[in-house]
Backbone of each chain as ProteinMPNN parsed JSONL, in Angstrom:
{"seq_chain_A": "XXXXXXXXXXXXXXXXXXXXXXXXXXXXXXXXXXXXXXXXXXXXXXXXXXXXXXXXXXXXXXXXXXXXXXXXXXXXXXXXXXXXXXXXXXXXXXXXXXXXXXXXXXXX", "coords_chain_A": {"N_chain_A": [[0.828, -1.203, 0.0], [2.338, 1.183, 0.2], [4.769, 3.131, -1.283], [7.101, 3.55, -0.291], [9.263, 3.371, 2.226], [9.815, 5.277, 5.17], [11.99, 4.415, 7.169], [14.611, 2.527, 5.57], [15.553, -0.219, 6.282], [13.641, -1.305, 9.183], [14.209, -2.353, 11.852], [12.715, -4.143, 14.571], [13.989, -5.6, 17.722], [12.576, -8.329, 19.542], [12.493, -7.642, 23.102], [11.227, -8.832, 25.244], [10.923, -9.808, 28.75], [10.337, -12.075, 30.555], [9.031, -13.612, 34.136], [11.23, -15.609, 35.767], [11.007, -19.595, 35.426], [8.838, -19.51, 34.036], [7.721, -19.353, 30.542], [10.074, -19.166, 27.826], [11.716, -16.332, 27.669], [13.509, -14.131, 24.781], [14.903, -11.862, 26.174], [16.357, -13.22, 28.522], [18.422, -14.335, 26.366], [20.244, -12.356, 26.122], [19.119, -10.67, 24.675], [19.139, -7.699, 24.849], [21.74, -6.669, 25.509], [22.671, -7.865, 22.851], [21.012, -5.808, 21.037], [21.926, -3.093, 21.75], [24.515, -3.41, 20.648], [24.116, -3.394, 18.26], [22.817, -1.469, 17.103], [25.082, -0.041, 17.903], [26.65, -0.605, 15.831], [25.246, 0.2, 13.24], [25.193, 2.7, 13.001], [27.609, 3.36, 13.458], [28.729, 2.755, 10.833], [27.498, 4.401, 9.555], [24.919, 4.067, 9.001], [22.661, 4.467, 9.762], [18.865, 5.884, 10.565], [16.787, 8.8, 9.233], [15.225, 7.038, 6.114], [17.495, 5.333, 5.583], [18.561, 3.128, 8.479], [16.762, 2.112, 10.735], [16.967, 1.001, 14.407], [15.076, -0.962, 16.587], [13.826, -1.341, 19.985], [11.1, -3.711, 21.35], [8.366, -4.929, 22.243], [6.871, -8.354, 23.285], [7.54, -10.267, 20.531], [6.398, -12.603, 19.99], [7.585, -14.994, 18.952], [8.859, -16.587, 21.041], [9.692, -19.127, 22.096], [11.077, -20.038, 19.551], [13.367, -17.712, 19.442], [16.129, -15.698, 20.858], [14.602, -13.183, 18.821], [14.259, -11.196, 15.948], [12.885, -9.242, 13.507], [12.748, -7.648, 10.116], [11.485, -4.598, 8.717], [10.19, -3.153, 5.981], [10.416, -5.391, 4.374], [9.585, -7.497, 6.067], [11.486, -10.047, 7.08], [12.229, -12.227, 9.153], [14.418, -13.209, 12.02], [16.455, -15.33, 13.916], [19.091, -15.196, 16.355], [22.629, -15.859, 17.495], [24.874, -14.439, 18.675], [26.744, -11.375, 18.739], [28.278, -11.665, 16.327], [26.747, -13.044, 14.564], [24.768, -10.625, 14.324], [26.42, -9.211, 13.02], [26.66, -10.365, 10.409], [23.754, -10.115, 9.261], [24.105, -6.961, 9.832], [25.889, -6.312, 7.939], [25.515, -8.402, 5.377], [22.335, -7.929, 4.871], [21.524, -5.572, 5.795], [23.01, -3.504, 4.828], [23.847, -4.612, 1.918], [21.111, -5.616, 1.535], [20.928, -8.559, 0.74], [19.484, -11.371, 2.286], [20.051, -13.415, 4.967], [20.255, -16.495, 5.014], [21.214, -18.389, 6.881], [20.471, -18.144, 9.353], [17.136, -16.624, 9.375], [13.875, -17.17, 10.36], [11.616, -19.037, 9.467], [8.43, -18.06, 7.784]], "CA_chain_A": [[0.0, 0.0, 0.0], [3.165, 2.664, 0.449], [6.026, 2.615, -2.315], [8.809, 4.509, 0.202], [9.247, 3.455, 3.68], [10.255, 6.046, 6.324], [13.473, 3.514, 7.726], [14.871, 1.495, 4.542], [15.383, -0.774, 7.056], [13.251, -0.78, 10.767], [14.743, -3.763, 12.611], [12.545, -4.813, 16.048], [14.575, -6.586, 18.936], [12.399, -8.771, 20.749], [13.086, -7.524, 24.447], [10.632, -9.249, 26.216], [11.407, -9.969, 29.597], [9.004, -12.774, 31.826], [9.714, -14.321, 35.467], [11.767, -17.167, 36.232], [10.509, -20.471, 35.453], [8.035, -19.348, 32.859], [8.167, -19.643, 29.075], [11.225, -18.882, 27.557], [11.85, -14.754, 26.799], [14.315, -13.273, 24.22], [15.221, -10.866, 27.487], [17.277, -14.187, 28.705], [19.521, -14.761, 26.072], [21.226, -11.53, 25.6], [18.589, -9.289, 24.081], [19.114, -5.702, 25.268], [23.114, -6.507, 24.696], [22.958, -7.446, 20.932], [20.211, -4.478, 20.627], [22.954, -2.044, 21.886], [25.404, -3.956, 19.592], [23.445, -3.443, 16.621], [22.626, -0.166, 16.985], [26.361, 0.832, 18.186], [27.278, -1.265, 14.238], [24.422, 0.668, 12.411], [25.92, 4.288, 13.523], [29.344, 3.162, 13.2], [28.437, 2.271, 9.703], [26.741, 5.546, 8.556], [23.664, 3.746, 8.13], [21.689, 5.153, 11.014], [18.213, 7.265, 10.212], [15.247, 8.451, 7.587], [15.849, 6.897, 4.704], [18.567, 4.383, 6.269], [18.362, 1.915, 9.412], [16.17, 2.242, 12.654], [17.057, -0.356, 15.255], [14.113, -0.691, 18.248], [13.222, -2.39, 20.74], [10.054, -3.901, 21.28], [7.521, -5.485, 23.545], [7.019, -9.899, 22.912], [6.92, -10.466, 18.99], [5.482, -13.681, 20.539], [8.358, -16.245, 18.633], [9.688, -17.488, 22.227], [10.341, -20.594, 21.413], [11.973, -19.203, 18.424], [14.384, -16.806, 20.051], [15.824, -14.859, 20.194], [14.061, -13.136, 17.427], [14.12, -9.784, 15.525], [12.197, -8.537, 12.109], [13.354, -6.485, 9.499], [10.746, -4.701, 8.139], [9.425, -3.48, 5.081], [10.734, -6.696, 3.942], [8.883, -8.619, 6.855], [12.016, -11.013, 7.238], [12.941, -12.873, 10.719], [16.097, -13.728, 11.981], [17.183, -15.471, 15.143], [21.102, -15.028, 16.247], [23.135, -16.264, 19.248], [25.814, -13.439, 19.488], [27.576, -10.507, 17.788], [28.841, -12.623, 15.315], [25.564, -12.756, 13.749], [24.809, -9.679, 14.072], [27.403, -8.732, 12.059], [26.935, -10.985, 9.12], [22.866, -8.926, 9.166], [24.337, -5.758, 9.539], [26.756, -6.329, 6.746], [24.791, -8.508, 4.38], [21.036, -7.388, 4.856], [20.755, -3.747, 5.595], [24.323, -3.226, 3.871], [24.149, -5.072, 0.935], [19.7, -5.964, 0.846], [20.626, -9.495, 0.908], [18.601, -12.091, 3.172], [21.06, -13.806, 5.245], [19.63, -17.399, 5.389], [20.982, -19.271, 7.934], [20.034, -17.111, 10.583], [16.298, -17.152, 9.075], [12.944, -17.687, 10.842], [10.244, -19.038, 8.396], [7.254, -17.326, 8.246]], "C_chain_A": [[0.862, 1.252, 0.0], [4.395, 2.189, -0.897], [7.364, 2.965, -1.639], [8.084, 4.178, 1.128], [10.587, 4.952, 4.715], [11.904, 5.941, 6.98], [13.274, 2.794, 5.984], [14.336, 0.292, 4.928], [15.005, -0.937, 8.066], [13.524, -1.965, 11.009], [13.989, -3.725, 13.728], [12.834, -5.861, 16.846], [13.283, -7.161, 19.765], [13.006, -8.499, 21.942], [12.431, -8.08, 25.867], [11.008, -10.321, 27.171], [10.171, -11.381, 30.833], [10.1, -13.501, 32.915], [10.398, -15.381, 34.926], [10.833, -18.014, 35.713], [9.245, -20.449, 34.552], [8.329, -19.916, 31.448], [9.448, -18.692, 28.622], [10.894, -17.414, 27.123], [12.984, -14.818, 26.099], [15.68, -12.615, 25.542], [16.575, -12.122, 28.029], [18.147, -14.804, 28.14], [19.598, -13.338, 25.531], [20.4, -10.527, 24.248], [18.783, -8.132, 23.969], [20.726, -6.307, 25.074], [23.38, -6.254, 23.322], [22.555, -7.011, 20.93], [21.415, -3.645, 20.333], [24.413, -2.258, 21.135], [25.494, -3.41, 18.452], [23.039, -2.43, 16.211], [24.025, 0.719, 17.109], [26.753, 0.447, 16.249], [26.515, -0.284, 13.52], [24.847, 2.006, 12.28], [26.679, 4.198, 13.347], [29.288, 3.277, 11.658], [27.543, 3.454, 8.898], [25.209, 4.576, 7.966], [22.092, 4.345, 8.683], [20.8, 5.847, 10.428], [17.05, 7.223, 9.731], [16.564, 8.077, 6.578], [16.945, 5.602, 4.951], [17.658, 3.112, 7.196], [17.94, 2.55, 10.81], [16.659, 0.755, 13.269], [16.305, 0.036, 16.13], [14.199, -1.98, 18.802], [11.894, -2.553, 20.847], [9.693, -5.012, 22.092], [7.514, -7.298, 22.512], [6.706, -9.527, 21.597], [6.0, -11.829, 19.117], [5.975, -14.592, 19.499], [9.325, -17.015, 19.767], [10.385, -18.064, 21.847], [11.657, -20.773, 20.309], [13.531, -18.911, 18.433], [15.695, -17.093, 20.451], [15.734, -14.199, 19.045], [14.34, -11.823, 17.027], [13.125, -9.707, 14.204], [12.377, -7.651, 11.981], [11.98, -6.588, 8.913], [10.931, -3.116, 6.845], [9.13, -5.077, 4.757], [9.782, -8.075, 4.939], [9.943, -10.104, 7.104], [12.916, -11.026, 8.749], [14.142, -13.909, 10.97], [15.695, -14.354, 13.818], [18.799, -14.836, 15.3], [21.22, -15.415, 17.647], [23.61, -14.756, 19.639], [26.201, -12.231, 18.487], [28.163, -11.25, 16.699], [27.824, -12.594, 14.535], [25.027, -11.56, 13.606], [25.21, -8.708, 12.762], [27.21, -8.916, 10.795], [24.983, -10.22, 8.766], [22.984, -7.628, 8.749], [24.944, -5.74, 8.193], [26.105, -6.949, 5.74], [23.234, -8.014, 4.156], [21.065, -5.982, 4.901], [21.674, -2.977, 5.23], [23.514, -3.11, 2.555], [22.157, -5.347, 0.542], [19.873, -7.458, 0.694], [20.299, -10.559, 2.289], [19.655, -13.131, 3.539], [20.649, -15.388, 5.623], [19.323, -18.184, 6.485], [20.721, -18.963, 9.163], [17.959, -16.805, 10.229], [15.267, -17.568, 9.902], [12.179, -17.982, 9.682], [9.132, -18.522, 8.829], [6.079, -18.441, 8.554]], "O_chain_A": [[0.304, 2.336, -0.171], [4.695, 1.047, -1.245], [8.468, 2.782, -2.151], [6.873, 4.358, 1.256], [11.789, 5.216, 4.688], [12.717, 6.836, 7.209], [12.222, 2.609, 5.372], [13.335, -0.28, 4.496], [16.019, -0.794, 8.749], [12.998, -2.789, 10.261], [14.659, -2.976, 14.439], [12.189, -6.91, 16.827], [12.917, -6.445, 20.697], [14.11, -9.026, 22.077], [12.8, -7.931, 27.031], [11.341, -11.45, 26.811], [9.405, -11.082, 31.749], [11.283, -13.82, 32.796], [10.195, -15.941, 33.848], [9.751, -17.494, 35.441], [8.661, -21.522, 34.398], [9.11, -20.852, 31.275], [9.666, -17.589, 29.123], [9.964, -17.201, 26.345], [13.783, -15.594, 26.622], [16.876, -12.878, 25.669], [17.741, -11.769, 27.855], [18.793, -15.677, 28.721], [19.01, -13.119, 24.472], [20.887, -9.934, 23.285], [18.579, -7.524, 22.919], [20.812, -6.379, 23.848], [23.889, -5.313, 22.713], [23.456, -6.28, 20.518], [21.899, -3.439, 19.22], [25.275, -1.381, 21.074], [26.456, -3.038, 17.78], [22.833, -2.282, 15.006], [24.166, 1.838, 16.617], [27.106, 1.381, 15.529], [27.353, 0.385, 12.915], [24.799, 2.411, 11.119], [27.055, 5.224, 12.78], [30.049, 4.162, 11.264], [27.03, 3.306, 7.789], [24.694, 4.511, 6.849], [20.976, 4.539, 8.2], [21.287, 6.641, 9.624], [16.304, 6.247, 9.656], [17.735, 8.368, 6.335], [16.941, 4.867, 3.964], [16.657, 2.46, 6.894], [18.556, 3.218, 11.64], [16.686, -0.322, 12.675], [16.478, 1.144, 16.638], [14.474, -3.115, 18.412], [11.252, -1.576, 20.461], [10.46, -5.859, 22.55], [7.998, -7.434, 21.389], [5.842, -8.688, 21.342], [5.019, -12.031, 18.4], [5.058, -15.171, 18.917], [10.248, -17.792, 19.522], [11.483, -17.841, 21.336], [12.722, -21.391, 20.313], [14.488, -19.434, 17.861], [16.296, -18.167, 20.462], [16.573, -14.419, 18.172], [14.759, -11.155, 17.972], [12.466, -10.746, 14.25], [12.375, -6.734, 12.802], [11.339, -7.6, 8.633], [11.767, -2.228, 7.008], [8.097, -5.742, 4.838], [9.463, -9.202, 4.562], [9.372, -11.178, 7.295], [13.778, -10.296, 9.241], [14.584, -14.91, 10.406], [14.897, -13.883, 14.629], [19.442, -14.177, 14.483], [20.43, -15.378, 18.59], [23.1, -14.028, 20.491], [25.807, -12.355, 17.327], [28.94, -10.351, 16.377], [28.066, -11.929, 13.527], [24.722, -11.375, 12.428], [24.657, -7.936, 11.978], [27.439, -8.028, 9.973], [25.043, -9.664, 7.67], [22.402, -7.092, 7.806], [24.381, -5.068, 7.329], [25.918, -6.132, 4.838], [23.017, -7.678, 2.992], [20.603, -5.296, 3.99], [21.445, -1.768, 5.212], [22.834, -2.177, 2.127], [21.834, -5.274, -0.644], [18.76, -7.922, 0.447], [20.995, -10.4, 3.292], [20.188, -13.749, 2.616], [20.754, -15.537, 6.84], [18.272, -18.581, 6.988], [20.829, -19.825, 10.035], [17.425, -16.826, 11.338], [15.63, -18.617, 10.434], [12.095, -17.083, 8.845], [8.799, -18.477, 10.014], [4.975, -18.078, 8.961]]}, "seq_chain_B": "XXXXXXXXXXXXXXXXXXXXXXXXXXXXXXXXXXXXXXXXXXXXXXXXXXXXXXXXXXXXXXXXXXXXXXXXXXXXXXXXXXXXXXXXXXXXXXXXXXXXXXXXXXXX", "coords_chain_B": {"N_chain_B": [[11.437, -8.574, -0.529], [10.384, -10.426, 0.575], [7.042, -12.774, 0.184], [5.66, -13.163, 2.156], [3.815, -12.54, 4.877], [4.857, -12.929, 8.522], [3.168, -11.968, 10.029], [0.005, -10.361, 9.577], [-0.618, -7.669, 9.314], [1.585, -5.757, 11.262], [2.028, -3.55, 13.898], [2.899, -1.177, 15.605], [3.688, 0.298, 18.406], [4.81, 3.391, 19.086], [6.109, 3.915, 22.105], [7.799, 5.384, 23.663], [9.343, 7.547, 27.026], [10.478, 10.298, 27.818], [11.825, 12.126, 30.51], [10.337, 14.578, 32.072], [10.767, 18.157, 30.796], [12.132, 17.181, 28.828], [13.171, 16.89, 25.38], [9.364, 16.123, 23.345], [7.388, 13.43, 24.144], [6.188, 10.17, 22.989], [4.767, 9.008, 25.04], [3.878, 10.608, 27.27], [1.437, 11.397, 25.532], [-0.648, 9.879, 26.005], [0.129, 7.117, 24.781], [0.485, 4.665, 26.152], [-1.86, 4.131, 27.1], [-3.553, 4.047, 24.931], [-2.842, 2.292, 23.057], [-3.078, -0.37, 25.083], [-5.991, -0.211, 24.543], [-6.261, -0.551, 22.067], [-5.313, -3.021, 21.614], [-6.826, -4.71, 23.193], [-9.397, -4.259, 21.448], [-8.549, -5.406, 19.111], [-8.336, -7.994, 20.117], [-10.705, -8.392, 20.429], [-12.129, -8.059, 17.907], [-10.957, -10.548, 17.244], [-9.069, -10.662, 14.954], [-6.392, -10.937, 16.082], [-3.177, -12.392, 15.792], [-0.93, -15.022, 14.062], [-0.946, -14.518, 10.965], [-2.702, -12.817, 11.39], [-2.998, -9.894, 13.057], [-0.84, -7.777, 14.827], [-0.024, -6.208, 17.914], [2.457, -4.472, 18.836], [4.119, -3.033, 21.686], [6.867, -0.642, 21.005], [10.195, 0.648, 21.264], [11.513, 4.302, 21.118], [10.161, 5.699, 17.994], [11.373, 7.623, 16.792], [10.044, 10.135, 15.666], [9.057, 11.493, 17.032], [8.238, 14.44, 17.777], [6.028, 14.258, 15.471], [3.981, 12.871, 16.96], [1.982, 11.536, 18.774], [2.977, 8.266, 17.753], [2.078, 5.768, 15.556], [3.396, 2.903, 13.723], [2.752, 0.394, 10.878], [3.506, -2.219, 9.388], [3.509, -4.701, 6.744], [3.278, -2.835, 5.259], [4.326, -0.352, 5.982], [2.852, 2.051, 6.633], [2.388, 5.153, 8.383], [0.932, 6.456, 11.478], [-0.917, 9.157, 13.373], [-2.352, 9.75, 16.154], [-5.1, 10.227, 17.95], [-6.598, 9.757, 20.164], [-8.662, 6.966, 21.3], [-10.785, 6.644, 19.452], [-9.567, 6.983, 17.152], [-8.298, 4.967, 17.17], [-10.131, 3.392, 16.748], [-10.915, 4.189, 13.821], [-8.348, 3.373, 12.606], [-8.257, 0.221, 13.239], [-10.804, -0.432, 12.226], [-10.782, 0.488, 9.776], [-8.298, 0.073, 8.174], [-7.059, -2.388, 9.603], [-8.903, -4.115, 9.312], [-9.701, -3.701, 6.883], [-8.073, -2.875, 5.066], [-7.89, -0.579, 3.947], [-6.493, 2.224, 4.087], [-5.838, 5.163, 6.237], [-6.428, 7.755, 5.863], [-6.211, 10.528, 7.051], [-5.619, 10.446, 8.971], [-3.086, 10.13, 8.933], [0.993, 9.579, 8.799], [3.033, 11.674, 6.865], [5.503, 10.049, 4.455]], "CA_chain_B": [[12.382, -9.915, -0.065], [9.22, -11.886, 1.081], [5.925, -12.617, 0.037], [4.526, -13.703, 3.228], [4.275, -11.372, 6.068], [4.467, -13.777, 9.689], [1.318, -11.367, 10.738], [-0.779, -9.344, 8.036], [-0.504, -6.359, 9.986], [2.155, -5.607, 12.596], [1.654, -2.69, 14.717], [4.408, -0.616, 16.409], [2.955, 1.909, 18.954], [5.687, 4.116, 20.025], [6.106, 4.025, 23.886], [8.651, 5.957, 24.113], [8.933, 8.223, 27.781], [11.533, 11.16, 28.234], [12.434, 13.368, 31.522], [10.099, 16.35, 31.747], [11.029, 19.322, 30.331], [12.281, 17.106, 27.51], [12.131, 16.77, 23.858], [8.325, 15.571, 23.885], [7.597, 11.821, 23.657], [4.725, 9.429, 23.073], [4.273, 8.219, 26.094], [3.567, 11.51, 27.869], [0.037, 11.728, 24.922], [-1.155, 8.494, 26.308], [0.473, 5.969, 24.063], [0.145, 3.302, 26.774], [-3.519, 3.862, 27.417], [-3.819, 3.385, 23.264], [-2.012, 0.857, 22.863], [-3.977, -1.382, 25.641], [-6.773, 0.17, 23.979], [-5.882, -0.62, 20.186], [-4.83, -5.003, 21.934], [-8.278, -5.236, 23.294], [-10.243, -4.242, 19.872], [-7.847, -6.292, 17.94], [-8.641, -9.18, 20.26], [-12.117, -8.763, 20.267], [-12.57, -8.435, 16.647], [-10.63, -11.974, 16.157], [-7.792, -10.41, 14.213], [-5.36, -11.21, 16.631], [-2.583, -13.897, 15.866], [0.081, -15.374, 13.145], [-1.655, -14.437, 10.052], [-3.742, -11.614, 11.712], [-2.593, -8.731, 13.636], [-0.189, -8.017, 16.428], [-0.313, -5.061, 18.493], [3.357, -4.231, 20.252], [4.984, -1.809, 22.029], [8.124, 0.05, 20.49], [11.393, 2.118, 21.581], [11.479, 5.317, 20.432], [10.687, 5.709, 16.511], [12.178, 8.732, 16.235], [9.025, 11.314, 15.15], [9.053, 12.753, 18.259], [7.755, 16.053, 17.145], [4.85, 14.0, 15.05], [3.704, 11.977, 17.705], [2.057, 10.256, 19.361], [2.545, 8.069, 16.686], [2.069, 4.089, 15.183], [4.132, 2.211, 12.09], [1.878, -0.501, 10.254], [4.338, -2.955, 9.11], [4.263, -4.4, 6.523], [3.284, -2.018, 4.182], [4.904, 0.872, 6.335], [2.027, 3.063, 6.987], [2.6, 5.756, 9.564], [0.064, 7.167, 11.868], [-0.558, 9.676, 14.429], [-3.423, 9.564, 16.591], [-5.398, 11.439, 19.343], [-7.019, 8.948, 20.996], [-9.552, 5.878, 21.279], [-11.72, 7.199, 18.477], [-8.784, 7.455, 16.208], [-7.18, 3.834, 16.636], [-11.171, 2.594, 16.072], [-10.982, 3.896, 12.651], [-7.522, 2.66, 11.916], [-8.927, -0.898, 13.321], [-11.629, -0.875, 11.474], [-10.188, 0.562, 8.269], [-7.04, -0.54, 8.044], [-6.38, -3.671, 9.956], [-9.752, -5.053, 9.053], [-10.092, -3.907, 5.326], [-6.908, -2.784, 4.265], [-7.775, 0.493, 3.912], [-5.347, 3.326, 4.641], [-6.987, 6.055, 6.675], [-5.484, 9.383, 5.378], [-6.819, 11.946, 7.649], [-4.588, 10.11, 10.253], [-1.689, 9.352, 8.256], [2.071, 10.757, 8.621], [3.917, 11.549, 5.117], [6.826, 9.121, 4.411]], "C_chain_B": [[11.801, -10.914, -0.023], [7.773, -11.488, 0.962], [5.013, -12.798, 0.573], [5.216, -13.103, 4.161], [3.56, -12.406, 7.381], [3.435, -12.915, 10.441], [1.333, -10.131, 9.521], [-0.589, -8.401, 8.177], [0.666, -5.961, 11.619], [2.562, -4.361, 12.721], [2.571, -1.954, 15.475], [3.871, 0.504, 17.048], [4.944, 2.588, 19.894], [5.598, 4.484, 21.429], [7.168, 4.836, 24.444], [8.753, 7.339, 25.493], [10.709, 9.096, 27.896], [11.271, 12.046, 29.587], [11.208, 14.603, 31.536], [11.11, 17.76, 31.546], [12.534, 19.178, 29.064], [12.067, 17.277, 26.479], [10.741, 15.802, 24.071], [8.862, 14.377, 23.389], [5.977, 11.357, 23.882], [3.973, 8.957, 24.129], [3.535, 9.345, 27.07], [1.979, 12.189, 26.906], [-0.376, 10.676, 25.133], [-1.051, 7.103, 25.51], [0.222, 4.331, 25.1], [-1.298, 3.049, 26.902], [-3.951, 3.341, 26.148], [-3.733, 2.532, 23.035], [-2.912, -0.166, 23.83], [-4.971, -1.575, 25.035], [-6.886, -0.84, 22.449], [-5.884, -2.564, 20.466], [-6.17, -5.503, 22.354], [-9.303, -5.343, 22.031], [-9.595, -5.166, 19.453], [-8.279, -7.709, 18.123], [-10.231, -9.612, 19.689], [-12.783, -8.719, 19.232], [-11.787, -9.686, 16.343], [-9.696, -11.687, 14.941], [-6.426, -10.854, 14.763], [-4.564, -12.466, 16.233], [-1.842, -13.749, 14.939], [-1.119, -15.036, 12.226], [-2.35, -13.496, 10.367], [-2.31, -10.594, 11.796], [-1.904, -8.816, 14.717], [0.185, -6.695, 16.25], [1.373, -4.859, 19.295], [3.845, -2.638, 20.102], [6.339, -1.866, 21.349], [8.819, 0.775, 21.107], [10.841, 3.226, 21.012], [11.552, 5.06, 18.885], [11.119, 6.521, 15.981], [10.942, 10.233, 15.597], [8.295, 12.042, 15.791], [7.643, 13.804, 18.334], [5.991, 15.89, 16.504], [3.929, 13.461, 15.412], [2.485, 12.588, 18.294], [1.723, 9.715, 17.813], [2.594, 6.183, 16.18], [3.109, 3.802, 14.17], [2.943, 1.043, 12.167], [2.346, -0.996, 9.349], [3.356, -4.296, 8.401], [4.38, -3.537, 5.189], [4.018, -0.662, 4.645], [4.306, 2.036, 6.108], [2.551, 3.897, 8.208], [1.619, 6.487, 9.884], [0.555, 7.867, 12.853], [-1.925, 9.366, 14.987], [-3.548, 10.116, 18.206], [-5.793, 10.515, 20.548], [-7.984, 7.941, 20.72], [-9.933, 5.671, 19.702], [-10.83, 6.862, 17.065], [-8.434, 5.84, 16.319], [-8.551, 3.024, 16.297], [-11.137, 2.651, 14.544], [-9.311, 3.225, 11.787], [-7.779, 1.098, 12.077], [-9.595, -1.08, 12.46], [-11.924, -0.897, 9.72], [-9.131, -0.054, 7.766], [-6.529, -2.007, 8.045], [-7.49, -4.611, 9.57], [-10.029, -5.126, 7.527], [-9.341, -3.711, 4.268], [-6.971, -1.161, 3.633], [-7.314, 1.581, 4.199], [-6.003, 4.548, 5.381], [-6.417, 7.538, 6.772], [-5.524, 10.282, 6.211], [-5.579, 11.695, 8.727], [-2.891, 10.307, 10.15], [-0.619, 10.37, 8.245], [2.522, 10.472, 7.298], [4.885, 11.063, 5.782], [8.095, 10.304, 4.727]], "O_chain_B": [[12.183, -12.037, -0.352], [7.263, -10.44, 1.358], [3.852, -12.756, 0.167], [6.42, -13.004, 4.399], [2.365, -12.693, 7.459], [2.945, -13.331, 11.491], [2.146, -9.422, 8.927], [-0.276, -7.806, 7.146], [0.297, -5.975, 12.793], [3.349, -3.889, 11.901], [3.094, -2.766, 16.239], [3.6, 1.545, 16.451], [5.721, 2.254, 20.788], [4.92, 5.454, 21.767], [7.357, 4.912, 25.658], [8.204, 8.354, 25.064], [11.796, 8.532, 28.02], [10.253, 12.735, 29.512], [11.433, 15.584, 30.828], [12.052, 18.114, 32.255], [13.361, 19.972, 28.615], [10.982, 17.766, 26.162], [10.835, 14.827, 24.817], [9.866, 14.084, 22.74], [5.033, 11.821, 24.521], [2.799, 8.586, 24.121], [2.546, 8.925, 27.672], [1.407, 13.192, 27.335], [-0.632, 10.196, 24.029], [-1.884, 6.198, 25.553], [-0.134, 3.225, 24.692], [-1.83, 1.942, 26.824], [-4.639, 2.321, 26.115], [-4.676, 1.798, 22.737], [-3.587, -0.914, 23.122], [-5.278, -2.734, 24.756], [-7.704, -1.704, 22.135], [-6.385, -3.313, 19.627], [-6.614, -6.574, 21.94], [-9.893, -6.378, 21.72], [-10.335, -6.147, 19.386], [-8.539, -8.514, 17.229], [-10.72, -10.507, 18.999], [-13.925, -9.177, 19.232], [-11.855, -10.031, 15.163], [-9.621, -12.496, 14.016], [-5.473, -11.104, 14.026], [-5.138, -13.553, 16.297], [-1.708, -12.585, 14.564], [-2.251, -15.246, 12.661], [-2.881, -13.072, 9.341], [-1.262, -10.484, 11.16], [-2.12, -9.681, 15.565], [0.542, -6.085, 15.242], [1.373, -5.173, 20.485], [3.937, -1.724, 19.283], [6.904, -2.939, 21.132], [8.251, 1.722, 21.651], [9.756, 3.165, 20.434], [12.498, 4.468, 18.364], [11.36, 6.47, 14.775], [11.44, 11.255, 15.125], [7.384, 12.836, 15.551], [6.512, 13.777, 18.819], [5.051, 16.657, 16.709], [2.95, 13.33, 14.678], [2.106, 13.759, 18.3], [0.916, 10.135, 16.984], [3.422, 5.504, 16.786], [3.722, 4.807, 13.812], [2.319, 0.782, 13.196], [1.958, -0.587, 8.254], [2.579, -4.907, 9.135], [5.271, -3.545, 4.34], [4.317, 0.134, 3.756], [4.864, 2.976, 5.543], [3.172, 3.262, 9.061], [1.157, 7.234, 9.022], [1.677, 7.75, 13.346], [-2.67, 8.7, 14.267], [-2.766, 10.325, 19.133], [-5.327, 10.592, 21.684], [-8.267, 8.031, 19.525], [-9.508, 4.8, 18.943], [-11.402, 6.522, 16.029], [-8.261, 5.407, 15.18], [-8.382, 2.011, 15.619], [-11.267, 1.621, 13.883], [-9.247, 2.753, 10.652], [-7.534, 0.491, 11.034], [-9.216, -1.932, 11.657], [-12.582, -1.541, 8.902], [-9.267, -0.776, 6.778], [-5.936, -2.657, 7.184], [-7.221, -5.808, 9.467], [-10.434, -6.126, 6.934], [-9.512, -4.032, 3.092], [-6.082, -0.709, 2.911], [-8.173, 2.12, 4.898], [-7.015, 4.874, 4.762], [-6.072, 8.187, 7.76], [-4.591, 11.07, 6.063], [-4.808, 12.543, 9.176], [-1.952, 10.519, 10.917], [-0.782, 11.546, 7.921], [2.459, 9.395, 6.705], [5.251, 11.245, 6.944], [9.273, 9.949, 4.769]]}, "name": "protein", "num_of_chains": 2, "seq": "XXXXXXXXXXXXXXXXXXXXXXXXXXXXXXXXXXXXXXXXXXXXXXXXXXXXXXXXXXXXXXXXXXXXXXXXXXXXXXXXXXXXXXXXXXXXXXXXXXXXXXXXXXXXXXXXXXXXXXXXXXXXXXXXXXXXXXXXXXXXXXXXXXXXXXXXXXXXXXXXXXXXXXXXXXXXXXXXXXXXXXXXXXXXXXXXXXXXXXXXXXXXXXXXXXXXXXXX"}
């Protein structure tokens, strides 16, 4: 319905956080770190902005199980990742370069 | 990138809260009251879910100034909105018929 998005790229971090002994959150493996990762890479990288790369955070995307998760959107494509390491290979091939980094990959 | 969006409509209410006698923020025009607001309709029209609609909270999206304001991922609609009244007709236009609801709408 829009032909120009606002962010090229808007990335949302799962950051959701639940008690102990519950269902698995994002929040427990190292969410809010890689966020602040990925946003320190995106700025470093002149990609930051309108027209460029938003990085947020955001309340459960509700892929637990999943996780942790993110979505790039226009594109609507979901990633897991363990660590900075992945990160990296996102930042650099997806919102670099526009290509979809597979093995990192949630199916829809 | 992808021709299947893991929810039809995903929702980004800016929650963002600053300091008084900050730059404004969403959270200080009742973005949380909306937002509860906007998760109850969604439920109770039966949009909710993988393939529907999902309602989350967001970081800061940066439009400050234009706020209080939504994204509508994944066509990358942007709204602003006053209150109740206002996220009924994006519900009922938008997320239920696909209809864009201009009066609301921020330019790209």
């Amino acid at each position: 319905m829009s032909t120009e998005s606002h962010y090229r790229h808007h990335v949302f971090f799962c950051g959701n956080r639940r008690p102990p002994g519950e269902r698995t959150c994002c929040a427990d493996k190292g969410a809010d770190r890689v966020r602040d990762y990925a946003k320190r890479r995106v700025k470093a990288l002149g990609l930051a902005g309108v027209g460029g790369v938003r990085i947020n955070q955001a309340g459960c995307l509700d892929r637990c199980e999943e996780g942790p998760c993110i979505v790039v959107y226009p594109e609507a494509v979901w990633y897991t990742y363990v660590d900075e390491d992945d990160i990296d290979d996102i930042v650099e091939q997806h919102l670099q370069k526009g290509q979809i980094v597979e093995r990192l990959r949630l199916k829809d």
